[in-house]
Each structure stands twice: as structure tokens, then as C-alpha cells.
N, CA, C and O atoms as a DFTB+ gen file, in Angstrom:
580 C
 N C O
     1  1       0.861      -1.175       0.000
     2  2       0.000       0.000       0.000
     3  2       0.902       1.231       0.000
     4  3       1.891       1.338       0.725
     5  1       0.430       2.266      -0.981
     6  2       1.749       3.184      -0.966
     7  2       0.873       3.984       0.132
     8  3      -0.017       3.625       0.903
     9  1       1.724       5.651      -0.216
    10  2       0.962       6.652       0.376
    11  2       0.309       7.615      -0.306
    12  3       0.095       8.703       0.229
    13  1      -0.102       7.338      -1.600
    14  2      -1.451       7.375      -2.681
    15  2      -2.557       6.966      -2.115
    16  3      -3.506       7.634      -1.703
    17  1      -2.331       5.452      -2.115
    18  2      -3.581       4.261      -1.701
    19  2      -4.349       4.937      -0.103
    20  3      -5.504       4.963       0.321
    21  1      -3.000       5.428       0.439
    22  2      -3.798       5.846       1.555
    23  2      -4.544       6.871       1.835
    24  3      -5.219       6.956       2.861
    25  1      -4.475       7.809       0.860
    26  2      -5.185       8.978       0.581
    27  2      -6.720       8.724       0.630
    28  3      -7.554       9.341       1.293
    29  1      -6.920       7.607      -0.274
    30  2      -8.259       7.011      -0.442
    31  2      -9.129       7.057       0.664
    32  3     -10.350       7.066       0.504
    33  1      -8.409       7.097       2.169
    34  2      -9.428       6.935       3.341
    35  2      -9.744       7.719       3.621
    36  3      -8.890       8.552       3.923
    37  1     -11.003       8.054       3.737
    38  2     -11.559       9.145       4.403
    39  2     -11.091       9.466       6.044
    40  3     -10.544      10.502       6.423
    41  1     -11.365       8.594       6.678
    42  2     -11.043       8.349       8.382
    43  2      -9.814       8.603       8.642
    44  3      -9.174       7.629       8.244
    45  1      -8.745       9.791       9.334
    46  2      -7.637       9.413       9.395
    47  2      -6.907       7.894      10.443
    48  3      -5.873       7.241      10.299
    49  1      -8.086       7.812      11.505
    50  2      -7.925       6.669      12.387
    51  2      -7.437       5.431      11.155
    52  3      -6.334       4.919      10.965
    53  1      -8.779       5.217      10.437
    54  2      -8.414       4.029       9.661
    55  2      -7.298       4.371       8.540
    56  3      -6.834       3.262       8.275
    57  1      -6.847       5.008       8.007
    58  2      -5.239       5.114       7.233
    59  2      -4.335       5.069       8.043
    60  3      -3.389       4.538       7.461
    61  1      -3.992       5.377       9.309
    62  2      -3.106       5.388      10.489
    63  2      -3.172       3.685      10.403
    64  3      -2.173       3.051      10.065
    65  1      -4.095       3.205      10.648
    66  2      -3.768       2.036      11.010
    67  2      -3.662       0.814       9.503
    68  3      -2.926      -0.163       9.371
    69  1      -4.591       1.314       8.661
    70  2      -4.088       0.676       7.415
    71  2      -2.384       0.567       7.258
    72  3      -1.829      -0.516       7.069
    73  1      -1.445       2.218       7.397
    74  2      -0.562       2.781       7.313
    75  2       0.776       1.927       8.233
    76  3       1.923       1.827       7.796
    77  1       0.416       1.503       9.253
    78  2       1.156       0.533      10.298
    79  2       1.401      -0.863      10.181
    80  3       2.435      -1.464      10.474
    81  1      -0.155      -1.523       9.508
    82  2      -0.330      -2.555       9.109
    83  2       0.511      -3.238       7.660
    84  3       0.515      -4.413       7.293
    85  1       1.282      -1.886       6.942
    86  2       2.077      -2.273       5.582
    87  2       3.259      -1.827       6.058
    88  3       4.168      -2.059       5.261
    89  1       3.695      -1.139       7.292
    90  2       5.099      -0.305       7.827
    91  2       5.452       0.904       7.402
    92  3       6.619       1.162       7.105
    93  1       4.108       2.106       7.300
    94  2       4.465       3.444       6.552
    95  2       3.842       3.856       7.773
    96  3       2.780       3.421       8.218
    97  1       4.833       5.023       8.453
    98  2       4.318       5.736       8.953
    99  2       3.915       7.277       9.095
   100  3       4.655       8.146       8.634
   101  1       2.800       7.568       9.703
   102  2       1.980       8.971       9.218
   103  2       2.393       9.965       9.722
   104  3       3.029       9.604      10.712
   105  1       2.424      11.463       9.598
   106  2       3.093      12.143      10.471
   107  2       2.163      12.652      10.237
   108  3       1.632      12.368       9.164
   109  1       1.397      13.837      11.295
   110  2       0.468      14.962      11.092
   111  2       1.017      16.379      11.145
   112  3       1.630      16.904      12.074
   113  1       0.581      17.046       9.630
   114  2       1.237      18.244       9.693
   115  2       0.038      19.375       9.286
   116  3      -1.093      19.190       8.839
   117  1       0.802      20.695       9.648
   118  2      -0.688      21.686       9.141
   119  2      -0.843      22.257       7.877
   120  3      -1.652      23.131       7.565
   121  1      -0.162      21.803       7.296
   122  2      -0.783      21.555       5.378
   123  2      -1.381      20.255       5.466
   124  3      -2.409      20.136       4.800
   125  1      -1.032      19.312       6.073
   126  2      -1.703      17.950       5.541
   127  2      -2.105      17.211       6.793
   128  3      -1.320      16.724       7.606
   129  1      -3.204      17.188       6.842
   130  2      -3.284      16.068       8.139
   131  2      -2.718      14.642       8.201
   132  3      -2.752      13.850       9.143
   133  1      -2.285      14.526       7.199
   134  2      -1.575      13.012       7.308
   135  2      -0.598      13.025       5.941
   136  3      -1.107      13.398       4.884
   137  1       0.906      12.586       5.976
   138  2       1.814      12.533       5.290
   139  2       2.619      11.596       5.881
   140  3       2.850      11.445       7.081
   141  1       3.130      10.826       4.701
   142  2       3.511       9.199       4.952
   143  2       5.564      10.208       5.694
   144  3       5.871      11.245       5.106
   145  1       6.375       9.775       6.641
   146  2       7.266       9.629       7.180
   147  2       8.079       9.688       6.129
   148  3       7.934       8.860       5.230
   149  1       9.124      10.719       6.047
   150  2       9.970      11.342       5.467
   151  2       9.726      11.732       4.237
   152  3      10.452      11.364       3.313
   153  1       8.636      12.560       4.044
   154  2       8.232      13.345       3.130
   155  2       9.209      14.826       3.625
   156  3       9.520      15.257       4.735
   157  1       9.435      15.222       2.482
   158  2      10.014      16.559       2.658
   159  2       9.506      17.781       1.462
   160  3      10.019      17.936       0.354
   161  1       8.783      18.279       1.831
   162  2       8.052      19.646       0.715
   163  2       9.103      20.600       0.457
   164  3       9.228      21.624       1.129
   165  1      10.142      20.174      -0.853
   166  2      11.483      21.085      -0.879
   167  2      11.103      21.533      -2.509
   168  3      11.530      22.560      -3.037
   169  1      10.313      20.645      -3.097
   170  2       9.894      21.174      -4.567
   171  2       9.660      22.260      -4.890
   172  3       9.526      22.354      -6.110
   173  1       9.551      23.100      -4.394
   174  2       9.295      24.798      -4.979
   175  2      10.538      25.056      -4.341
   176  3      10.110      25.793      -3.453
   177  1      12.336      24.965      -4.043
   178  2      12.818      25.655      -2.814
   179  2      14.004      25.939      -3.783
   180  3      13.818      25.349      -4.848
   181  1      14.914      26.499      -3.763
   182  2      16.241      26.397      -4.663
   183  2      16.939      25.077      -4.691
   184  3      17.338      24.608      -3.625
   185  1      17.138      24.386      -5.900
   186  2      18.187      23.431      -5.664
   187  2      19.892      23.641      -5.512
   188  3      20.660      23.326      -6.422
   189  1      20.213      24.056      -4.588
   190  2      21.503      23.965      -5.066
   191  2      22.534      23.569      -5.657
   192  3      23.497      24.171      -6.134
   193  1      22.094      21.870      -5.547
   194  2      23.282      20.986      -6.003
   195  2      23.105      21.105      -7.884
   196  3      23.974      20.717      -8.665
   197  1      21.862      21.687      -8.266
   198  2      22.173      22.084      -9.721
   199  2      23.744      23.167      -9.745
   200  3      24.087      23.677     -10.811
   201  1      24.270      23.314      -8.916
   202  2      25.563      24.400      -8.655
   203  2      26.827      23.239      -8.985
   204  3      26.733      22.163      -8.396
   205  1      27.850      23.427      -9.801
   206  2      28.808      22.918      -9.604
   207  2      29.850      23.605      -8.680
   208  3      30.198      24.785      -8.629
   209  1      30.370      22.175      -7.734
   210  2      31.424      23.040      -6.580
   211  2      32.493      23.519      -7.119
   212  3      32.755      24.715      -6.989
   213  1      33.338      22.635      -7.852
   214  2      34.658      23.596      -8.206
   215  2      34.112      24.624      -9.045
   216  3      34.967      25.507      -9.109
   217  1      33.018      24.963      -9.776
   218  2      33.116      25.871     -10.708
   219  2      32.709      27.118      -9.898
   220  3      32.785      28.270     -10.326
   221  1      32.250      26.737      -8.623
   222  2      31.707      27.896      -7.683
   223  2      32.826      27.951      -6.444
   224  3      32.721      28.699      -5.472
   225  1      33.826      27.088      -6.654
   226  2      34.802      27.466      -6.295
   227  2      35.809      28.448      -6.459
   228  3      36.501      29.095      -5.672
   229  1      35.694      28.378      -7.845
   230  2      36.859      29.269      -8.711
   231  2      35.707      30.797      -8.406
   232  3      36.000      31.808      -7.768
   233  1      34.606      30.533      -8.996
   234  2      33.911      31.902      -9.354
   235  2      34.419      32.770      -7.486
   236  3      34.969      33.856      -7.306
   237  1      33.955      31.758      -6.445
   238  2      34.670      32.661      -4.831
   239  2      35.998      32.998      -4.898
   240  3      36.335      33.758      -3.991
   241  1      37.049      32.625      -5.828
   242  2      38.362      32.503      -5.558
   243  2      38.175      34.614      -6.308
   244  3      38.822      35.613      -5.993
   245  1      37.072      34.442      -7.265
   246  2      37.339      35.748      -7.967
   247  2      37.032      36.523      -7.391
   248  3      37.856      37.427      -7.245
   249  1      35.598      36.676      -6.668
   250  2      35.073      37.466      -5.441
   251  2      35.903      37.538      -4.346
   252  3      35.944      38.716      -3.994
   253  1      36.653      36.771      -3.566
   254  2      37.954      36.682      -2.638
   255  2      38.986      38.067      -3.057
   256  3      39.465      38.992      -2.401
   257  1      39.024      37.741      -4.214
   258  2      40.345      38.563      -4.672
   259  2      40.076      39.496      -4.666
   260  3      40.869      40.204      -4.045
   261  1      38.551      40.426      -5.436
   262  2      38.570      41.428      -5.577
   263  2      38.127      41.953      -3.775
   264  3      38.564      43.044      -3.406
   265  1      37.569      41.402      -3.124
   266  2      37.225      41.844      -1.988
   267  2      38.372      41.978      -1.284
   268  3      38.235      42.960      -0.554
   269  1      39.335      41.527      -1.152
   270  2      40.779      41.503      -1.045
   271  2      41.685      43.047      -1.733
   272  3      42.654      43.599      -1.211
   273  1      41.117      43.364      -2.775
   274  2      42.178      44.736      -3.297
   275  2      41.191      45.770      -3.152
   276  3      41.618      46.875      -2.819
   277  1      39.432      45.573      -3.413
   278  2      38.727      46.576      -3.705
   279  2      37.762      46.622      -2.326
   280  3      36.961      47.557      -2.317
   281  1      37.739      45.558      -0.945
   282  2      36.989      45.858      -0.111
   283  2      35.704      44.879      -0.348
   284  3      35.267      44.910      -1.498
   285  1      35.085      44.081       0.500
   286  2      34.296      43.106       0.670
   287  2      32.713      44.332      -0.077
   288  3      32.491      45.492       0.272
   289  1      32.018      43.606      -0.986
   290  2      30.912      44.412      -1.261
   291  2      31.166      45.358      -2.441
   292  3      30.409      45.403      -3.410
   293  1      32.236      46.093      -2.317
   294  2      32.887      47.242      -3.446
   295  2      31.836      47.631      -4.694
   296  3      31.423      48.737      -5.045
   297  1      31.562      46.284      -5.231
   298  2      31.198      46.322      -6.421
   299  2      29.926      46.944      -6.359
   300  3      29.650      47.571      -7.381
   301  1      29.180      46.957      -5.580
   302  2      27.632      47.339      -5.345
   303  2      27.552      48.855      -5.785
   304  3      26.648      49.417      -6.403
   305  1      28.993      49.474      -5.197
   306  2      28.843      50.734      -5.214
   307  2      29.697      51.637      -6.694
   308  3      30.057      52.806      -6.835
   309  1      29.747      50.704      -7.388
   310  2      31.133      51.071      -8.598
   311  2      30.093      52.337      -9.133
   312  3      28.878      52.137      -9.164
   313  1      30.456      53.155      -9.390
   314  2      29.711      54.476     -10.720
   315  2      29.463      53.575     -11.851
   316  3      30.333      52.884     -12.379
   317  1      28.382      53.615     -12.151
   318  2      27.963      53.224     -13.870
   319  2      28.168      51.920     -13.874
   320  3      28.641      51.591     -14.962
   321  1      27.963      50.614     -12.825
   322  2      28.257      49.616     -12.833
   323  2      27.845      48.826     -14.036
   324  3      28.630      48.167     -14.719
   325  1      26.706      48.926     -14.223
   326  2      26.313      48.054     -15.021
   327  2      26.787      48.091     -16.479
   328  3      27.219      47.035     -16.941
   329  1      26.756      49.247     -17.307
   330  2      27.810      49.430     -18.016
   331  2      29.425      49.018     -17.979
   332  3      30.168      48.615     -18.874
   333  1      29.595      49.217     -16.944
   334  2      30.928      48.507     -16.525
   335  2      31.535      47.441     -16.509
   336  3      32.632      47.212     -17.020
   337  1      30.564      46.416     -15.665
   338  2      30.726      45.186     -15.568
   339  2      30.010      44.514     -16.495
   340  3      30.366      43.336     -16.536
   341  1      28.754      44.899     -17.603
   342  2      28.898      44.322     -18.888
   343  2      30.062      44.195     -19.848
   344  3      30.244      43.204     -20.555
   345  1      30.884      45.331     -19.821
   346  2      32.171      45.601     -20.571
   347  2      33.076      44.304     -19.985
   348  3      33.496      43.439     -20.755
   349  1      33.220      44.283     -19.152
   350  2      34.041      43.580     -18.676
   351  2      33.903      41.825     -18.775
   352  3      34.704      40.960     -19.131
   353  1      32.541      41.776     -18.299
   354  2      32.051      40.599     -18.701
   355  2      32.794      39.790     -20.449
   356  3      33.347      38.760     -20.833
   357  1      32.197      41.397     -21.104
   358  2      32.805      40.880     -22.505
   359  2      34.127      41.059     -22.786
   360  3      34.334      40.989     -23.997
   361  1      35.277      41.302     -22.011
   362  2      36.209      41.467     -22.256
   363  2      36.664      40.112     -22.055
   364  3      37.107      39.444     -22.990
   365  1      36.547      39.547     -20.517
   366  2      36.303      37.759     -20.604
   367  2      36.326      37.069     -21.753
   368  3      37.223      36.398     -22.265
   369  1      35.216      37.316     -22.103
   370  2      34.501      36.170     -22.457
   371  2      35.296      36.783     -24.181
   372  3      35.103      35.943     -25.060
   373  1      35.649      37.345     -24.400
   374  2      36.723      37.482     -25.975
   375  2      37.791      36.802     -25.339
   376  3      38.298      35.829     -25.898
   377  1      38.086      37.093     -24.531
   378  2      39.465      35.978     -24.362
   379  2      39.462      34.650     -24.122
   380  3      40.416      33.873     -24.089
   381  1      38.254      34.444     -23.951
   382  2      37.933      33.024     -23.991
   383  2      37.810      32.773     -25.357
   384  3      38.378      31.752     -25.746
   385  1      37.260      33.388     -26.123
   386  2      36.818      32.901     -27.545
   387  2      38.730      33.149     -28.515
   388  3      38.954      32.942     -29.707
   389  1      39.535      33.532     -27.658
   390  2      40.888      34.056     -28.206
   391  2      41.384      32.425     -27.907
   392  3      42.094      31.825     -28.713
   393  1      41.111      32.080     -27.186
   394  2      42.002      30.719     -26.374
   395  2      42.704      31.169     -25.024
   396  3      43.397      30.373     -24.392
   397  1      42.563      32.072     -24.736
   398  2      42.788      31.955     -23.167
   399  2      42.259      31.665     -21.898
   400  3      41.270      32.130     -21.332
   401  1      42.921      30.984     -21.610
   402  2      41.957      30.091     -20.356
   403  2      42.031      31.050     -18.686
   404  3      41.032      31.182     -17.978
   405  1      43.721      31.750     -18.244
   406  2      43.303      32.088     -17.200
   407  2      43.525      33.277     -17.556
   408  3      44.002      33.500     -18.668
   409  1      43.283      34.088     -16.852
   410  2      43.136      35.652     -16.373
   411  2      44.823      35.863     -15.720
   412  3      45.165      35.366     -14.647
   413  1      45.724      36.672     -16.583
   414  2      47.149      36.977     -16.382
   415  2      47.290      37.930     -15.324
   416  3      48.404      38.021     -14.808
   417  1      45.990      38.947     -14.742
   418  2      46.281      39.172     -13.668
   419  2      46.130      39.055     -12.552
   420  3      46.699      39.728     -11.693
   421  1      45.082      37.901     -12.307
   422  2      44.417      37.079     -11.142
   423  2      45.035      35.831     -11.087
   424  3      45.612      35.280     -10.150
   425  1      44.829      35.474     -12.216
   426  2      45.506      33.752     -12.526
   427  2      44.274      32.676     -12.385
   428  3      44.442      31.471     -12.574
   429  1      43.040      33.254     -12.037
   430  2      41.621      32.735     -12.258
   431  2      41.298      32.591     -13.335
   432  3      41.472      33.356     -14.283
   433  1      40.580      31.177     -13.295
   434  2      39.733      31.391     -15.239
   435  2      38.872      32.524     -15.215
   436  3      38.183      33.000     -14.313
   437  1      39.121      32.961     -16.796
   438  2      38.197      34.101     -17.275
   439  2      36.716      33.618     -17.016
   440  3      35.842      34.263     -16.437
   441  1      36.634      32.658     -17.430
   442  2      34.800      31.829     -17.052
   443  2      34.166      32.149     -15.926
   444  3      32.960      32.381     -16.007
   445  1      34.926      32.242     -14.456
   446  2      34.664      32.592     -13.588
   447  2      34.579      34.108     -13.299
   448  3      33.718      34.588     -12.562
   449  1      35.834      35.059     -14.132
   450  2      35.166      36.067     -13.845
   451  2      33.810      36.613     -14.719
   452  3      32.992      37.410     -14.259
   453  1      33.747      35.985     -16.138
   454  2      32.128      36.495     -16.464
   455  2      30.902      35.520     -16.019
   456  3      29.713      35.516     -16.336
   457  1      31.487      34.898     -15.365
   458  2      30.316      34.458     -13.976
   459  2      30.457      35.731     -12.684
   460  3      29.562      36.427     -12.202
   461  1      31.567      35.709     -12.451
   462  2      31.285      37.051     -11.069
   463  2      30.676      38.360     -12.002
   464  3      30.183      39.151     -11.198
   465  1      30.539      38.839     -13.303
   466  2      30.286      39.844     -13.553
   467  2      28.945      39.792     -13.856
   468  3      28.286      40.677     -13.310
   469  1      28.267      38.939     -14.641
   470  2      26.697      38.350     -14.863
   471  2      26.187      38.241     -13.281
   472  3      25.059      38.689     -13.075
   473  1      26.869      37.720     -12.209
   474  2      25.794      37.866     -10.886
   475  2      25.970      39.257     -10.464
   476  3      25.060      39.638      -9.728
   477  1      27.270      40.503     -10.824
   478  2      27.138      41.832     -10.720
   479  2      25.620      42.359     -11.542
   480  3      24.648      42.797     -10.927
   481  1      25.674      42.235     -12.690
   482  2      24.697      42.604     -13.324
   483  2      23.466      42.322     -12.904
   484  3      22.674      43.264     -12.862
   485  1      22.912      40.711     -12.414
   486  2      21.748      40.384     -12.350
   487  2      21.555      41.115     -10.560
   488  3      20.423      40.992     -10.092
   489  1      22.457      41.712      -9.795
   490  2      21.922      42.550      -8.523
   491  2      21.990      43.474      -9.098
   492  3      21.693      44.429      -8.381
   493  1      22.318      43.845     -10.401
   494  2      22.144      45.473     -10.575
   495  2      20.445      45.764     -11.184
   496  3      19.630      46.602     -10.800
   497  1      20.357      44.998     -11.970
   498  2      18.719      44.347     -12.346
   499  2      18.363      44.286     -11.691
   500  3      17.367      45.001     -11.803
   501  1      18.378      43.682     -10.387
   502  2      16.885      43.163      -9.381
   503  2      17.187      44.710      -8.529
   504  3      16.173      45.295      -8.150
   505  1      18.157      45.178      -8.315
   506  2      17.836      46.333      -7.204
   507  2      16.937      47.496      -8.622
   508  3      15.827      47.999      -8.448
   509  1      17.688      47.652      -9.762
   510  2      16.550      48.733      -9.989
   511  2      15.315      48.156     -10.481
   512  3      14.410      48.946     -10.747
   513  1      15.141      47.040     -10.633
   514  2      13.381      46.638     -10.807
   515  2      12.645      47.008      -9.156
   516  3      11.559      47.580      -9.068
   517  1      13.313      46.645      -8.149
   518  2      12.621      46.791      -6.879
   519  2      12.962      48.735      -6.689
   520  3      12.143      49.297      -5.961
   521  1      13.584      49.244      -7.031
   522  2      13.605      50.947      -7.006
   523  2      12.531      51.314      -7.896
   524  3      11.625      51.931      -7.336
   525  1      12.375      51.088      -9.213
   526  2      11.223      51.073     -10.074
   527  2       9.574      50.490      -9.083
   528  3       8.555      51.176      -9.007
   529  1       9.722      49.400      -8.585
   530  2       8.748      49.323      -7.891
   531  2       8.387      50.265      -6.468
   532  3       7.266      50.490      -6.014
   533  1       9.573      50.680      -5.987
   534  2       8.905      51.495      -5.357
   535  2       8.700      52.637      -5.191
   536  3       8.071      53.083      -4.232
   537  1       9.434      53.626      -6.528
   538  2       8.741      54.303      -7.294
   539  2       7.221      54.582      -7.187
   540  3       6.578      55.469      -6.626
   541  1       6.835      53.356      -8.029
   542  2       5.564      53.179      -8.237
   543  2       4.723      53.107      -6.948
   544  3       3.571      53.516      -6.802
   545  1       5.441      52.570      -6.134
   546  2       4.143      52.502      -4.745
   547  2       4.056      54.037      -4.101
   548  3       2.987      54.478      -3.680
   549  1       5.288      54.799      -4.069
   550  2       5.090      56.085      -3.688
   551  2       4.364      56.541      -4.290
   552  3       3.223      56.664      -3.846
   553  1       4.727      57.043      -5.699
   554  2       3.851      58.059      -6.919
   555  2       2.487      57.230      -6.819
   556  3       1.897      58.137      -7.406
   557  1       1.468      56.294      -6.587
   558  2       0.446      55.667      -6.686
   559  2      -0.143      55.606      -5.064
   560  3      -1.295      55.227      -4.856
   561  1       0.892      56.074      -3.792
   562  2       0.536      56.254      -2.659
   563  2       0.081      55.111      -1.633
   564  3      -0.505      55.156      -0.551
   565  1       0.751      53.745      -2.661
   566  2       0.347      53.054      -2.181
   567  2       1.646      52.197      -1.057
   568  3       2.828      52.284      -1.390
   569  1       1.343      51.588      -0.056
   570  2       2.515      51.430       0.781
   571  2       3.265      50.119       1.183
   572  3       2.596      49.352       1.875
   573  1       4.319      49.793       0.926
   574  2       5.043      48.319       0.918
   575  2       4.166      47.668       2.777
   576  3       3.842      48.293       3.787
   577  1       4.120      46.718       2.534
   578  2       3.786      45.853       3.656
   579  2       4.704      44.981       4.216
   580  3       4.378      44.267       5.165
């Protein structure tokens, strides 16, 4: 009997004990009054392990460094970032398409730094979509919760 079949019961008494009688046991939770023992509701949550480690290794080794010459954070505050660190991004990523693999003045792969520059960009995106939004809630008077 899975924990499908047991859905079928109306009674939670009688699935509890259907549930014991095959060796599944029920846990009661407040989304579900009954869920078969080691269920875990992670399906909507970030996966991480879609992340490769060394490749998110190298990409920290690049963030390390610059937080290291330019100050932990730095980048948040560069003038004209996004312009910036698009440029740069593509300066990478031509030297990748040149055949060069590391970065002559870090000694990091270039890959990693237009990975550190694409996650510059995508906080430069989400902070002005959320400035744009609240924009809009001021000028419309309406108020964040």
C-alpha cells in the first residue's frame, strides 16, 4: 500500500492504522493532516546541487580577490556599474573565444570572472526593478507591507 492508496481513506484513524499494518508511517502536519514519514516539501525551494562546486569554487576565488584589493561588497557601489561590468564581462569572455583560459592578472579562469560579472549585473537588475517598484508605490501612494 503506498501513500497514494492511503489517501483514499476518508477516516484518518483508519489510514493510520491501514498505514502501520504495511510499515508506513503517518506524520500529522498543518498543510496535511496526514503525510507518509519522510516526506520533505522542498519542490518549490532552490536546488543547489544544480551548482557545480569547483566551478563555484573558482567563481569565490574571484570574489575573494577582488574583496581583497577593492573591499568586501565594493562592487555594489562602482559608478555606472552596469555598463561597466557588462564591458568587462565581454572582455572575458573574448578571451575566452581568443584561447585563453586564465586571467594573467588574477591567474583565475576568465569563465569565472564572467560568472562574477553576470551575478554583478543580475543585482544590478533586481535592485533597480525593486527601485522602479517602489517608485511606483510612492507616486500611486500606495505602501510596501
Amino acid at each position: 500500500m503506498s501513500g497514494d492508496q492511503l489517501e483514499l481513506f476518508e477516516d484518518a484513524d483508519l489510514a493510520g492504522l491501514a498505514a502501520r499494518e504495511v510499515g508506513i508511517a503517518l506524520v500529522p502536519t498543518p498543510e496535511a493532516p496526514l503525510v507518509a514519514a519522510g516526506t520533505k516539501f522542498d519542490a518549490n525551494k532552490p536546488d543547489w546541487s544544480l551548482l557545480d562546486r569547483d566551478v563555484m569554487n573558482e567563481v569565490l576565488k574571484v570574489l575573494a580577490d577582488g574583496a581583497r584589493v577593492h573591499g568586501r561588497d565594493n562592487w555594489k557601489s562602482v559608478d555606472d556599474g552596469t555598463r561597466r561590468y557588462a564591458c568587462a564581462a565581454i572582455r572575458h569572455a573574448m578571451a575566452i573565444l581568443a584561447g585563453e583560459d586564465l586571467d594573467s592578472d588574477h591567474g583565475t579562469l576568465h569563465g569565472a570572472h564572467v560568472a562574477v560579472n553576470g551575478m554583478f549585473l543580475t543585482f544590478f537588475a533586481q535592485r533597480a526593478r525593486r527601485m522602479r517598484a517602489y517608485r511606483d508605490r510612492v507616486r500611486t501612494g500606495i505602501r510596501a507591507t
